[in-house]
N, C-alpha and C positions, 0 to 999 in steps of 0.2 A: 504494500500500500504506500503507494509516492506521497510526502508530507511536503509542500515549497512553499518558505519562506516567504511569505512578501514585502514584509518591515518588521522594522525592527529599532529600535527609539528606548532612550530613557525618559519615562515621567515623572517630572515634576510635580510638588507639592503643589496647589490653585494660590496657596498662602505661602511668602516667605515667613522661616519661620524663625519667630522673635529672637533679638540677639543673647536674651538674658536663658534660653534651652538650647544655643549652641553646643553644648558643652552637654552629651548626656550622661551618667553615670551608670556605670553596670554596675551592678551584687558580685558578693563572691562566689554564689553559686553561678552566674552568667562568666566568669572567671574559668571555673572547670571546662567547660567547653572549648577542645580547639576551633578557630574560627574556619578551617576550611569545611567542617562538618554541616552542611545543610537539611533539614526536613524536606522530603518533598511531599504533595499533597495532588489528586487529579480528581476530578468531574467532571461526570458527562451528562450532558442534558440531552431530551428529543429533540425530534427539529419542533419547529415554530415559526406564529405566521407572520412573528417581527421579522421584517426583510434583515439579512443577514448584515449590508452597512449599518443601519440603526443600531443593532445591537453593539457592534462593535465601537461603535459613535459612543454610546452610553459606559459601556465597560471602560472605555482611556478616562474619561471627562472625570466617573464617578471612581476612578483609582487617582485621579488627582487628585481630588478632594479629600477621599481617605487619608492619603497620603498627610495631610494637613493637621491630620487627626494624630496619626501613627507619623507622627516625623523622622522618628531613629530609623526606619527602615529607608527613609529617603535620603538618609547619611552612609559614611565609612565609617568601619573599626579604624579607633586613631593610635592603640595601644591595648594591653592586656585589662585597662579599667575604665574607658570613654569609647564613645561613639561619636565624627564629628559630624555635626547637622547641618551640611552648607546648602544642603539639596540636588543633590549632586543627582538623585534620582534612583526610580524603579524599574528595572531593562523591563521592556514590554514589545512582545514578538507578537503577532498574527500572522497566519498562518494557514494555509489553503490543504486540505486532501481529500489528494484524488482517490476517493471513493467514497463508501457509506458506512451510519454509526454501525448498522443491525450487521455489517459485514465481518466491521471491526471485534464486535461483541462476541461470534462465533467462530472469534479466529482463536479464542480460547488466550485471553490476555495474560499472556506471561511478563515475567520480566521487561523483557529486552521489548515488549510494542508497548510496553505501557510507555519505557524509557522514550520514546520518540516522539513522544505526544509532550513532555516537558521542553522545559526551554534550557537550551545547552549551555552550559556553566564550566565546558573545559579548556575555553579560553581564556578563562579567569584564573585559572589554576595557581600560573607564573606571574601574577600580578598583585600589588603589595595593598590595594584596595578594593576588591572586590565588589558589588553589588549586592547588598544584605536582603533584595527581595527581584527574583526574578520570574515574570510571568507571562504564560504563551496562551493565546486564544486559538484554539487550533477546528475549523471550519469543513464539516464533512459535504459532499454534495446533494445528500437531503435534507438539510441546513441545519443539521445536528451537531453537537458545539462539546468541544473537551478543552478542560478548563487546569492546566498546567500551572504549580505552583515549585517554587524551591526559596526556604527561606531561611537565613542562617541561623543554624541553632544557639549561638552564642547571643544572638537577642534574645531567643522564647524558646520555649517550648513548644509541644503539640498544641497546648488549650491555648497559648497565646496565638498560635498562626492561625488557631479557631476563631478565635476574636477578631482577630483581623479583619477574614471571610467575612463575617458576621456584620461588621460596622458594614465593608464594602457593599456586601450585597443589601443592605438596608437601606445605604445613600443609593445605586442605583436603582433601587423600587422604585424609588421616589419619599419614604418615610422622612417625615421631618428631622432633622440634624438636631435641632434644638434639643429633641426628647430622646435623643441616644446618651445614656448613662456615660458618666464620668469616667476617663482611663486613669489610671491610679498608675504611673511609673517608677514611683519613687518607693514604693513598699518593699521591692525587693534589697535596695541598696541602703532604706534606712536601717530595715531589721539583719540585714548581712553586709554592712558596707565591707566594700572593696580593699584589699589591701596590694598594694605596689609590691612587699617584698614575695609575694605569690606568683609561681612561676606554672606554667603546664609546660610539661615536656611535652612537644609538638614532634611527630618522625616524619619521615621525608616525604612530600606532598605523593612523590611518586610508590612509591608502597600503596600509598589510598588509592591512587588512581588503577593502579593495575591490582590491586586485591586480587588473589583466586578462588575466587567465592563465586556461587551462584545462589539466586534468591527465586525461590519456587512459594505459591499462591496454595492455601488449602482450605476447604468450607465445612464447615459444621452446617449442617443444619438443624434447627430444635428438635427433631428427634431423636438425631443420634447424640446431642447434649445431654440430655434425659438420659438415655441409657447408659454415659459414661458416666456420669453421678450416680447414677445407681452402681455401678462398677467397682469404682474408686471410693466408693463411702466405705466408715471403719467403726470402731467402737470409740477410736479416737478426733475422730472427725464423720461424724454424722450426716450434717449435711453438710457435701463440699461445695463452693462457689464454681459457678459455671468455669471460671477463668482460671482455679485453683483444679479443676479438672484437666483441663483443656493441658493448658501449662505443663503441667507436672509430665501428662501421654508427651506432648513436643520433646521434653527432657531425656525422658527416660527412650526415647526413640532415637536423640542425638546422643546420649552417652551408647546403645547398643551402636549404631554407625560406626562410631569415635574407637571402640572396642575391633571389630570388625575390621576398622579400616588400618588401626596401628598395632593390634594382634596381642597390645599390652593394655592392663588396666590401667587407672590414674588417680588424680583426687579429681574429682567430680563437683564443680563449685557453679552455687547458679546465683546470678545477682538479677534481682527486681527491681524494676524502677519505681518510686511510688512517689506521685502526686500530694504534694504536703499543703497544699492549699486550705482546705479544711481541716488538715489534722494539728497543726500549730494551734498556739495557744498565745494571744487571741489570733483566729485564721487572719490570712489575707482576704481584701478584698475581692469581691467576686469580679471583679474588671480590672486584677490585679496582671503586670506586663512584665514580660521577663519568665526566669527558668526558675521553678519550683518543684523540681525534683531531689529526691535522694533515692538511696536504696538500700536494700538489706540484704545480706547473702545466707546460701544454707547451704553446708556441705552434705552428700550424700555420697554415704559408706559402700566401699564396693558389693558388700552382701546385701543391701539394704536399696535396692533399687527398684523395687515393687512397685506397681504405682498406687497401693494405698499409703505405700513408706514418703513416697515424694512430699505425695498430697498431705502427710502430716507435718513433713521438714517444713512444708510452705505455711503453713498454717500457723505453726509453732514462730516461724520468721518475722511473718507481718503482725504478729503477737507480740513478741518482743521489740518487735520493732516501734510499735506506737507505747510500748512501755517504758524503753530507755530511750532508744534514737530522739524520739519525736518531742519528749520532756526537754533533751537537752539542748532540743533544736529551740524549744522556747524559752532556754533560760538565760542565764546571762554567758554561759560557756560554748553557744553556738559558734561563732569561730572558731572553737577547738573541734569540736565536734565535725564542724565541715572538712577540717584539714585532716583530722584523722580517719574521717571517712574516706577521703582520697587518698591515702598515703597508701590506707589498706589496700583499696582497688588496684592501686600501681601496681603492690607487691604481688599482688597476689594472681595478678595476669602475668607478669614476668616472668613466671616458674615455669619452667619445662615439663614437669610433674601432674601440673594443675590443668586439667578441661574447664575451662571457662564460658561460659553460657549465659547469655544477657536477654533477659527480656521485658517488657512492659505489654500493658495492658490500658488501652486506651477507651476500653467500650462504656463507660459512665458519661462519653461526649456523645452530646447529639450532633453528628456531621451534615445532615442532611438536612438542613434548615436555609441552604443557602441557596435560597430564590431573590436573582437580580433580574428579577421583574418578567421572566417566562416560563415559572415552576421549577419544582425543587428537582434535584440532581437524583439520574434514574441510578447512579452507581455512583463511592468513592473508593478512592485509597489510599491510604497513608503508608510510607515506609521513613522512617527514620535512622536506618542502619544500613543504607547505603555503601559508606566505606566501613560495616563492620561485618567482621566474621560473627558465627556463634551469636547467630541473634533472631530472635523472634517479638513483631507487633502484633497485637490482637485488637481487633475492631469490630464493630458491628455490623449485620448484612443490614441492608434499606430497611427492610422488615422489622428490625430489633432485635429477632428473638434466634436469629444464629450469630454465628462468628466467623471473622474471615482472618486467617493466618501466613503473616508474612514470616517465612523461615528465610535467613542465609546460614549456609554452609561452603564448604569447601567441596569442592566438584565430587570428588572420589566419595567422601562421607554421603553429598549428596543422594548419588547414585544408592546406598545401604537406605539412605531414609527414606526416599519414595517410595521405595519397595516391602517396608516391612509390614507386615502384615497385620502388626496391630494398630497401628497410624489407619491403614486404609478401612478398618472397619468400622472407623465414625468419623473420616473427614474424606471428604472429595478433592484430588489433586487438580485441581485450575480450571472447575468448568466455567462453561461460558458464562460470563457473567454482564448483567442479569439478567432472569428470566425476563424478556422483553414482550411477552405478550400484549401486558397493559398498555405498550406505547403505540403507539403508527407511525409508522412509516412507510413516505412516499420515492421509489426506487428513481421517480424524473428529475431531474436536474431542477430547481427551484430560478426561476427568473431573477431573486433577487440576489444571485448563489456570487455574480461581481461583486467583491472585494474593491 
């Protein structure tokens, strides 16, 4: 399926912005993040019977104005603790292909076609300011619209690039500006400010770039979730959470790979990422901007890989984990606590010894809310581990009530994981997604299909 280009521009904020927020400040959690590490994010709409320039007229106009809103992202990382705000802009690509959504839908979106539908960021690679938000409108011939994001994780997080969506696609509705709730920027950096003598070991751009990992797509759906909580339930954990299921099979299916694939055992070490927004004391604001994660690890003992044994490790983790982490994350020792939280993670990926295994769980966002004024989005995706091995995102299907799972591995492992046989009997390896019944579509070329 031919994708061509046909501009390509940075937008500007509609507002310069004031001289006295030139100068933004990151947290020390936005600190942890190397800055070449990006979230990407993709949506696909039906067609519709806004002529295709309209829509695209409204998406630049109403990303400027966002932009007004969100100004760090229309700046550069200026060092390890600022962002400078000169408005330097947002790369914004549109984008013409030659063919159709319902085509694309049942070529069975893997990896590498979803990759082609964002907007390319590897010429940025070699460059010492990058663009903190890069976005491609990408234009099918039954005027069906996929909607490409990458945005630097060292500003936000996942819920932040939700937020994002969320303001943009509300100014283009048309919703009054006035009534969109206040952005809170400075929450992260009052309750963690930034410290200069904090360093991230950053490794060589090229390592990330050519990673030898591949990232495979897998679907639960609420039937077979059901039956894996029925599975995985214990005397120790009763009822397991859908994602405390889920999780644990992903795990225990990459450490068998991992086994298989190096013919030795290891230490078995899985880190979760978790969402501290509400768990802190007092939370952040709920339109709070920037990275609010941390995470909690669980070792699992070579004998002890069961998957009722996992689902208790996990259980036990995010237990202690709001029992000690999260206390000290609200006291006055949180600065120690973040450093030592990282120092561990260093260590502990360093080892030769250690299988390391990273995952989060994003399904408590609602991603599907983002109608810029021609209905909400028939599909998303989120991956966030991009340039990382040993990693798994879990998201929601449209529906709510299944799950859609981004795994990378390493090719060879790969190859052990799609095959095993207890993965495949409650998740679907990358069908077409999604069921498009509900949509129409028209296979003629739509008149207003010039760009």
């Amino acid at each position: 399926m031919k994708i061509e280009i046909i501009s390509r521009e940075f937008v500007k904020p509609s507002s310069p912005t004031p001289n006295h927020l030139r100068n933004y400040k990151l947290s020390l959690l936005d600190q942890l993040v190397r800055p070449c590490v990006y979230i990407s994010k993709l949506y696909l709409y039906p067609e519709n019977h806004i002529p295709i320039h309209q829509r695209l007229h409204k998406l630049k106009n109403s990303l400027s104005e966002t932009l007004t809103r969100f100004y760090p992202l229309a700046g550069r990382i200026k060092d390890n603790i600022s962002i400078e705000c000169h408005d330097d802009g947002a790369l914004y690509t549109e984008a013409r292909v030659h063919g159709f959504l319902l085509d694309f839908l049942k070529l069975e979106p893997h990896y590498k076609q979803r990759e082609r539908l964002l907007p390319d960021k590897t010429e940025f690679f070699d460059t010492a300011s990058p663009p903190l938000l890069l976005v491609q409108a990408n234009f099918f011939e039954c005027g069906g619209l996929a909607l490409g994001f990458y945005m630097c994780h060292k500003f936000g997080d996942g819920g932040t690039l939700n937020l994002f969506i969320k303001y943009w696609a509300s100014i283009a509705y048309g919703h009054e500006k006035e009534l969109l709730p206040a952005l809170d920027f400075d929450a992260g950096s009052s309750r963690f400010p930034p410290s200069e003598d904090f360093k991230v070991q950053e490794p060589p751009v090229k390592n990330l770039r050519y990673a030898n990992h591949v990232t495979k797509r897998y679907v639960f759906d609420a039937r077979k979730i059901a039956a894996l909580k029925t599975k995985v339930a214990s005397p120790l954990v009763q009822q397991p959470t859908r994602t405390e299921a889920i999780l644990a099979l992903i795990w225990r299916c990459a450490i068998s790979a991992s086994r298989l694939n190096k013919g030795v055992s290891m230490h078995y070490v899985m880190h979760q990422l978790v969402n501290i927004r509400n768990r802190v004391e007092p939370p952040f604001p709920k339109n709070s901007v920037g990275n609010f994660v941390q995470y909690f690890s669980v070792q699992a003992e070579d004998v002890k890989t069961e998957l009722q044994d996992l689902v208790a490790l996990l259980r036990k983790g995010i237990n202690e984990f709001g029992e000690n982490e999260v206390k000290r994350l609200s006291g006055e020792d949180a600065f120690g606590e973040i450093v030592r939280s990282s120092k561990k993670r260093r260590e502990i990926s360093g080892r030769d010894d250690v299988r390391l295994f990273t995952c989060t769980s994003v399904c408590s966002i609602n991603f599907y809310e983002a109608d810029f004024g021609w209905g909400k989005p028939m599909w998303m995706s989120m991956e966030s581990g991009s340039n990382l091995n040993n990693f798994a995102i879990l998201t929601n299907t449209r529906e709510g009530n299944g799950v859609e799972a981004w795994v990378s591995l390493s090719e060879k492992e790969m190859e052990y994981f799609e095959s095993d046989p207890e993965l495949l009997e409650f998740a679907s390896l990358n069908p077409s997604a999604p069921n498009g019944a509900e949509f129409k579509y028209q296979r003629a070329i739509s008149s207003s299909y010039d760009l």
